[in-house]
DOLUMDREN-973721 format. One record per residue (C-alpha): residue in one letter; y, x, z. Coordinates in steps of 0.2 Angstrom, whole numbers, plus 2048, in hexadecimal, padded with zeros to 3 digits. Layout:
residues N
VOKOL_A_Y_X_Z
...
END
This chain:
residues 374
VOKOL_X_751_815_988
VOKOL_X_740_813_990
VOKOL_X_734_822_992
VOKOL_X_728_816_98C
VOKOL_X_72F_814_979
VOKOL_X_72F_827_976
VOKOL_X_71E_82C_97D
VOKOL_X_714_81C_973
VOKOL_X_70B_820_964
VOKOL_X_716_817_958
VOKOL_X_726_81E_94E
VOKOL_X_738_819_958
VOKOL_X_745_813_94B
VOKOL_X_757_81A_94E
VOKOL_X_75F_80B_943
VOKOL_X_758_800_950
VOKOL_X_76A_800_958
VOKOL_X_766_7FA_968
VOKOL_X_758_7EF_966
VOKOL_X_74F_7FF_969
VOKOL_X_73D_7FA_961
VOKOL_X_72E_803_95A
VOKOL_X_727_802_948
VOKOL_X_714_805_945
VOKOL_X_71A_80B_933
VOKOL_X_725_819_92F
VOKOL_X_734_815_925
VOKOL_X_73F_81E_91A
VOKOL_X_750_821_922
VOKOL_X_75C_81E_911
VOKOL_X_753_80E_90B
VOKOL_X_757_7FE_912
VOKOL_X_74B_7EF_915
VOKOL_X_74A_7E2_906
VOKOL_X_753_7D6_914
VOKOL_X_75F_7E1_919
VOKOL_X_765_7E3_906
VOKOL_X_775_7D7_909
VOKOL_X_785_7DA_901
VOKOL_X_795_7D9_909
VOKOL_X_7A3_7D0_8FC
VOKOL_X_7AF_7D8_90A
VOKOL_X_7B9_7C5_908
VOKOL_X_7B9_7C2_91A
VOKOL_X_7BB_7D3_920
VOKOL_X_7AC_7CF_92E
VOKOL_X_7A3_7DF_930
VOKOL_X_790_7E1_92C
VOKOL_X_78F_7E5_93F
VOKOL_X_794_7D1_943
VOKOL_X_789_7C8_936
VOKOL_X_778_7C2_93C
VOKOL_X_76A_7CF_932
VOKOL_X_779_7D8_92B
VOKOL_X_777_7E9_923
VOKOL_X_784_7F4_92F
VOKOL_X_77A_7F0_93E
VOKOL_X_767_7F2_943
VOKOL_X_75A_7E4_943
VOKOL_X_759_7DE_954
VOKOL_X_76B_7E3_958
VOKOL_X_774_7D4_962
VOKOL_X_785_7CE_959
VOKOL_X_793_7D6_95A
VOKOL_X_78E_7DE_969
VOKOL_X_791_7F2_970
VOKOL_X_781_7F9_967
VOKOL_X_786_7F1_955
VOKOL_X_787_7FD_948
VOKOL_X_777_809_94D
VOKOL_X_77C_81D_94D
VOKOL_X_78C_821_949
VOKOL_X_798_81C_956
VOKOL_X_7A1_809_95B
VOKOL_X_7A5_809_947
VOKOL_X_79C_7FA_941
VOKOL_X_792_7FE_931
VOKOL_X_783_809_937
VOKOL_X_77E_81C_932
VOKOL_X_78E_826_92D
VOKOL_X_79A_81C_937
VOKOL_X_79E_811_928
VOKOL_X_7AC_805_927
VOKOL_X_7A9_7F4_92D
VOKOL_X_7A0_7E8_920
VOKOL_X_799_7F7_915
VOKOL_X_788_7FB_914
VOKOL_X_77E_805_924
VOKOL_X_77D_817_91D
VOKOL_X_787_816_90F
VOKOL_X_795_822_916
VOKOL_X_78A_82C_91F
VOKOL_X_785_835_910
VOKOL_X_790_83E_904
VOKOL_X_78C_83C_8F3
VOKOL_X_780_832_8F4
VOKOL_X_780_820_8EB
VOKOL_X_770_81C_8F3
VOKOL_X_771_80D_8FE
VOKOL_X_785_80B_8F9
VOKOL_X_78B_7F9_8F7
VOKOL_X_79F_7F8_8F1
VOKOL_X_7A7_7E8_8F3
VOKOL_X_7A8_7DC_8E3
VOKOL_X_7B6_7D8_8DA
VOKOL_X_7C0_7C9_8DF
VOKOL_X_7BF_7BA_8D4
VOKOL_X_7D2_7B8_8D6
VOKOL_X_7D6_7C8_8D0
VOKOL_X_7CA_7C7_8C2
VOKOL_X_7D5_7B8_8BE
VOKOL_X_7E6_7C1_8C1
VOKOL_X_7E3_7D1_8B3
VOKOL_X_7DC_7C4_8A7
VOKOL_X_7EE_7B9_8A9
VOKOL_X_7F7_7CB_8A8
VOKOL_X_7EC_7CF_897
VOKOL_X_7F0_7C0_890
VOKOL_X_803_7C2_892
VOKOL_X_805_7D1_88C
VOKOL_X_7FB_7CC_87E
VOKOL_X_806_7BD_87B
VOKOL_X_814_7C6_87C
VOKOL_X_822_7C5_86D
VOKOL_X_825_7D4_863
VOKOL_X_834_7DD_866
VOKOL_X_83F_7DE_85A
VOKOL_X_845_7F0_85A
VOKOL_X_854_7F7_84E
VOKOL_X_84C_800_83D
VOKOL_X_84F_813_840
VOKOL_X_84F_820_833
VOKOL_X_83E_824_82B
VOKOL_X_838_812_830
VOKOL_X_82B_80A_828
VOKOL_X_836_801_81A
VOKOL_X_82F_801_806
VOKOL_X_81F_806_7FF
VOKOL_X_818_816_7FD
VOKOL_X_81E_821_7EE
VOKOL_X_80C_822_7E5
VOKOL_X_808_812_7EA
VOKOL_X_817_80F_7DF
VOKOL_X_812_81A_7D3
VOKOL_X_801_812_7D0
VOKOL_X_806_801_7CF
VOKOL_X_813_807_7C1
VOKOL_X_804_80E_7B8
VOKOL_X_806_820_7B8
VOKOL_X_7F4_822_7C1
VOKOL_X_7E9_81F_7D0
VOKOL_X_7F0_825_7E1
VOKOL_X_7E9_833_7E2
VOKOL_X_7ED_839_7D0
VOKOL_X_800_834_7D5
VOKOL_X_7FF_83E_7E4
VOKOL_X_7FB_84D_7DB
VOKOL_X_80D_84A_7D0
VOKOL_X_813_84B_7DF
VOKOL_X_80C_859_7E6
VOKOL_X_810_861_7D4
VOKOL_X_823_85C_7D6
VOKOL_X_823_853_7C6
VOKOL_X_82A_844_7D0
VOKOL_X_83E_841_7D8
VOKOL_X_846_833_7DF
VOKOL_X_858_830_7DC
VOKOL_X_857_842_7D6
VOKOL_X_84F_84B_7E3
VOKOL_X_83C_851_7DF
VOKOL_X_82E_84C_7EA
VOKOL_X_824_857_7F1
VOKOL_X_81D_850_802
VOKOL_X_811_842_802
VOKOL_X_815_831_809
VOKOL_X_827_82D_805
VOKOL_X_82C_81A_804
VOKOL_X_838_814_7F6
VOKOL_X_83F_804_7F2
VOKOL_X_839_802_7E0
VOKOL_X_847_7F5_7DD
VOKOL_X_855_802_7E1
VOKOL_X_84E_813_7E0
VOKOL_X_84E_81A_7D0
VOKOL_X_83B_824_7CE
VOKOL_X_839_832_7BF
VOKOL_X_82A_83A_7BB
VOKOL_X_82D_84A_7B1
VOKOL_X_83E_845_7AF
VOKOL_X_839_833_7A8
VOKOL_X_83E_826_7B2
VOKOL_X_82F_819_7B5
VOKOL_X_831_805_7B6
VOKOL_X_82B_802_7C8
VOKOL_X_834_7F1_7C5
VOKOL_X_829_7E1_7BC
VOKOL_X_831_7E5_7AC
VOKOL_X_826_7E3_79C
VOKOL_X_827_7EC_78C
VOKOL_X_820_7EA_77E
VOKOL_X_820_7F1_76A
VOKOL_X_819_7E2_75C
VOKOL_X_817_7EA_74C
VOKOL_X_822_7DA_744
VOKOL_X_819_7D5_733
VOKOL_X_824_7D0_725
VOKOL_X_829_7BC_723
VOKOL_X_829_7BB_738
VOKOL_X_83C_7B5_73E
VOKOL_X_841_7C1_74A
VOKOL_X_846_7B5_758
VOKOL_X_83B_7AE_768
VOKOL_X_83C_79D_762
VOKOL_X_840_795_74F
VOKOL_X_847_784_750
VOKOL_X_842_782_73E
VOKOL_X_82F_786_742
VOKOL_X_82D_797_738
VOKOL_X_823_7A4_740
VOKOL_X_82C_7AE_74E
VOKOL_X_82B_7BA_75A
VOKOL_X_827_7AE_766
VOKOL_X_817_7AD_75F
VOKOL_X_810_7BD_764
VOKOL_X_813_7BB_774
VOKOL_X_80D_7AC_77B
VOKOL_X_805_7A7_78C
VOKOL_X_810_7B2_794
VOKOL_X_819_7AF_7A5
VOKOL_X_828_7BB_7A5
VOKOL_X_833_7B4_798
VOKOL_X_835_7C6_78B
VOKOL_X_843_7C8_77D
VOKOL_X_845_7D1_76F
VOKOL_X_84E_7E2_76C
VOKOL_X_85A_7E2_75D
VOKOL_X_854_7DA_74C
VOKOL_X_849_7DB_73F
VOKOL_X_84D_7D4_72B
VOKOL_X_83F_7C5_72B
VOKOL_X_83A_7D0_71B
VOKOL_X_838_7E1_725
VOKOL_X_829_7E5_72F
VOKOL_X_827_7F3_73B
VOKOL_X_82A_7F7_74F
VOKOL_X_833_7EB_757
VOKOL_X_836_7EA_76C
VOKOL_X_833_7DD_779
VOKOL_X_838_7DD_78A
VOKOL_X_83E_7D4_79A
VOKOL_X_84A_7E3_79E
VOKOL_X_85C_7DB_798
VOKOL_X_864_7EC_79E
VOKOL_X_859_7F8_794
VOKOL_X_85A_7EB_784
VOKOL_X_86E_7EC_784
VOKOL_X_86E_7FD_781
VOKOL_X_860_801_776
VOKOL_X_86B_7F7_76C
VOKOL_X_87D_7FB_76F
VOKOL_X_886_805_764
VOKOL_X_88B_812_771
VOKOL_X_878_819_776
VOKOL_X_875_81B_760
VOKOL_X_862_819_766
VOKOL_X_85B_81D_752
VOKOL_X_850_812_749
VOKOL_X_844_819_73A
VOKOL_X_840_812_72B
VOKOL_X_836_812_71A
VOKOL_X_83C_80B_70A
VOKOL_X_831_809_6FC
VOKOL_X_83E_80A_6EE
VOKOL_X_83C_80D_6D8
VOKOL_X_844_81F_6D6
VOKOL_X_849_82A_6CA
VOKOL_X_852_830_6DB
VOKOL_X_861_83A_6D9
VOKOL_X_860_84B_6E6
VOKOL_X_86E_846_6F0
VOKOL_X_86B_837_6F3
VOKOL_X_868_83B_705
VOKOL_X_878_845_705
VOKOL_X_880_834_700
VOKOL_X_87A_82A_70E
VOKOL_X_87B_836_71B
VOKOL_X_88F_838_714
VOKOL_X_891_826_715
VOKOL_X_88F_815_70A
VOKOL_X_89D_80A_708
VOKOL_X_897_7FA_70D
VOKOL_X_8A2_7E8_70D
VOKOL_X_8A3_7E8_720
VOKOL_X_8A8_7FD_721
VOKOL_X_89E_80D_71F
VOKOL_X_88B_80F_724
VOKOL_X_884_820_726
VOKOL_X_874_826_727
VOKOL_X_86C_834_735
VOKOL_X_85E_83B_72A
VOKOL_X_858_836_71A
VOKOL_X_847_840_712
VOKOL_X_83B_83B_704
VOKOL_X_82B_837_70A
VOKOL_X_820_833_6FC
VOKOL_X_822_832_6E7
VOKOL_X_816_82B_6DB
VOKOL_X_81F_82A_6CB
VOKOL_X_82D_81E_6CC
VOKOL_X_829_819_6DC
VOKOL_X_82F_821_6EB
VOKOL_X_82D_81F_6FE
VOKOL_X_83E_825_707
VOKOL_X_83F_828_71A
VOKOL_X_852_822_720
VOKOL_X_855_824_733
VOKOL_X_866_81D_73A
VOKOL_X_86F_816_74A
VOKOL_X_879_80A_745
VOKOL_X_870_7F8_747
VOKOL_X_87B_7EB_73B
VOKOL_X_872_7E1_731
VOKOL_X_866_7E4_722
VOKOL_X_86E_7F4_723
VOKOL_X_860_7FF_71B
VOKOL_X_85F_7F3_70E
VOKOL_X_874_7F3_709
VOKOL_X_874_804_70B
VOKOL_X_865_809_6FE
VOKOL_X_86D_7FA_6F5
VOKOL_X_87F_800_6F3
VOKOL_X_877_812_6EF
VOKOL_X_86E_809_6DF
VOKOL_X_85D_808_6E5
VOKOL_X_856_7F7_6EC
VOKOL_X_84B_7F8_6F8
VOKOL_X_839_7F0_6F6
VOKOL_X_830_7F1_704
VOKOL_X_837_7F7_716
VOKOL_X_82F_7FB_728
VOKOL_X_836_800_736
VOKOL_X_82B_80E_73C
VOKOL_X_836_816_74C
VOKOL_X_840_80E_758
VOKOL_X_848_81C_763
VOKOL_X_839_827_76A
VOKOL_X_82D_818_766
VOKOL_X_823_81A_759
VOKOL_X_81A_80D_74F
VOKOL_X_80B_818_74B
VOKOL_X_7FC_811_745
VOKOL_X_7FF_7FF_74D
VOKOL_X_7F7_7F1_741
VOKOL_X_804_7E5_73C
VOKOL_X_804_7D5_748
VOKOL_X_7FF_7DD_756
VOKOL_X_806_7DE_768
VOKOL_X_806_7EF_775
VOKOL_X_80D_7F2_783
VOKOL_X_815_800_786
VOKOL_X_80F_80F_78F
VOKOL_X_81A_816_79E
VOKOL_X_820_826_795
VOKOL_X_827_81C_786
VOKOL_X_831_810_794
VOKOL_X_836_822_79D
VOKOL_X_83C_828_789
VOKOL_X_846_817_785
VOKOL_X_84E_819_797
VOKOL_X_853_827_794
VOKOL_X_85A_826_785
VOKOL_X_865_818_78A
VOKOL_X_86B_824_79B
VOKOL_X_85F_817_7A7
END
């Protein structure tokens, strides 16, 4: 280095490298000139040392030759003794992002991790074997609600109240799955129709055939329930005289055996009969009547109402032949008048008006079911 550069009045620059020139301006040591700001893709792996104006060596310095790279030793890349094709300085001072360049991304590597997304994305599901405690059915008071015994969250707090079981086993944790086409579900020991089974209670008015269709035209019980999808049946018979509570369903199960002999589900009537009434009269029927096709006998008999000679008699019995009230009361010596069926099983006719159609609530199914042992 000449004498001559260090005594003359301007500022000597060290990144010079060995162009060894003077500025007249001083210069910050960390910031780069705006031409030097070059960015190295590092794609050709040439240093900044052997690029013409290139950011590892100083301006001025000849290409590629001894004095390339500034201070820091033969290391292409200027200050700090960065790696060849990084940024003069950037190495040289830890912790620093200032005046750090990083090579970009490739754009074939770019392209290979978008492939790989792509595939793993398209990739087929596996289809693993089902474990215990997989995710099969539906959710216990999802079931529950749907059957309408509630909104979730009142049917989680059944559960939580262990007024639920499955299969005979209560509930009490949240989030059990059940097959409401196998699993039998009771809420406080009645079981619930989770199923798309419809029931339904007509109070029958007098002169309506009780069949779902009439060949001969008469009005039927096919009547009342018209514009319905599910095809429904009735549940036992009714005299076409005799009014009262009679059931409609789409469950063939639970029909057969409100009305098989073997269950004795207990049916209620009243009879408007024309007394003097003897007092044992309920002793008789209760004993037995003698009728042409054998004995008939009575569960409960009581006199409900009497106004002169005319009396209003409660008989309540099993037995399901026909007009069986009627031969019975008959054979006894007093013909019935009038006749409505107000109880079937635990279903009560109540203050229904005659002609019209309810569904059933979910407790009353729970009570026919399990009357019949379902």
């Amino acid at each position: 280095m000449r004498s001559s550069d260090r005594n003359s009045g301007g500022n000597w620059n060290p990144r010079s490298g060995g162009g060894g020139r003077r500025d007249d301006k001083p210069r910050r040591s960390g910031t780069p000139r705006p031409e030097e700001r070059r960015y190295d893709f590092g794609s050709t792996g040439q240093s900044g040392a052997n690029r013409p104006g290139g950011v590892g060596g100083g301006k001025g310095a000849p290409k590629g030759g001894p004095n390339a790279g500034g201070r820091g030793g033969p290391v292409a890349g200027g200050r700090g003794g960065a790696p060849a094709g990084g940024r003069g300085g950037a190495a040289g001072r830890p912790g620093s992002s200032r005046g750090r360049s990083f090579p970009a991304r490739p754009r074939e590597l770019d392209a290979q991790i978008e492939e790989r997304n792509r595939a793993r994305h398209n990739e087929p599901k596996l289809n693993l074997p089902k474990t215990f405690g997989g995710e099969e059915g539906e959710r216990l008071q999802k079931v529950l609600a749907r059957a309408g015994m509630g909104s979730r969250r009142a049917c989680e707090e059944l559960i939580d109240q262990a007024r639920v079981e499955v299969n005979g086993q209560i509930v009490t944790e949240q989030g059990l799955r059940v097959d409401p086409e196998k699993d039998e579900i009771k809420v406080d020991g009645l079981t619930v129709a989770t199923q798309s089974y419809l029931f339904f209670a007509l109070n029958k008015p007098a002169g309506v055939v009780s069949t779902m269709e009439d060949p001969d035209g008469r009005q039927c019980l096919g009547d009342y329930v018209t514009n319905r999808e599910t095809r429904l049946f009735h549940v036992g018979r009714l005299d076409t005289e005799t009014e009262g509570i009679i059931l409609l369903t789409n469950h063939g199960e639970l029909a057969h055996r409100l009305t098989h002999p073997r269950y004795g589900v207990k049916k209620t009537y009243l009879a408007a009969i024309q007394g003097p009434i003897p007092r044992d009269l309920g002793k008789q029927l209760k004993n037995g009547i003698e009728l042409e096709d054998g004995y008939a006998r009575a569960d409960h008999f009581k006199v409900v109402e009497n106004v002169g000679k005319n009396y209003l008699v409660e008989v309540t019995l099993h037995e399901g032949r026909k007009h069986i009230v009627r031969r019975m009361l008959a054979e006894a010596g007093f013909p019935v008048e009038k006749l409505v069926r107000t109880h079937f099983g635990p279903i009560p006719l109540g203050d229904q008006k005659s002609g019209w159609l309810r569904r059933l609530t979910n407790t009353e199914v729970g009570m026919l079911m399990r009357e019949v042992d379902l």
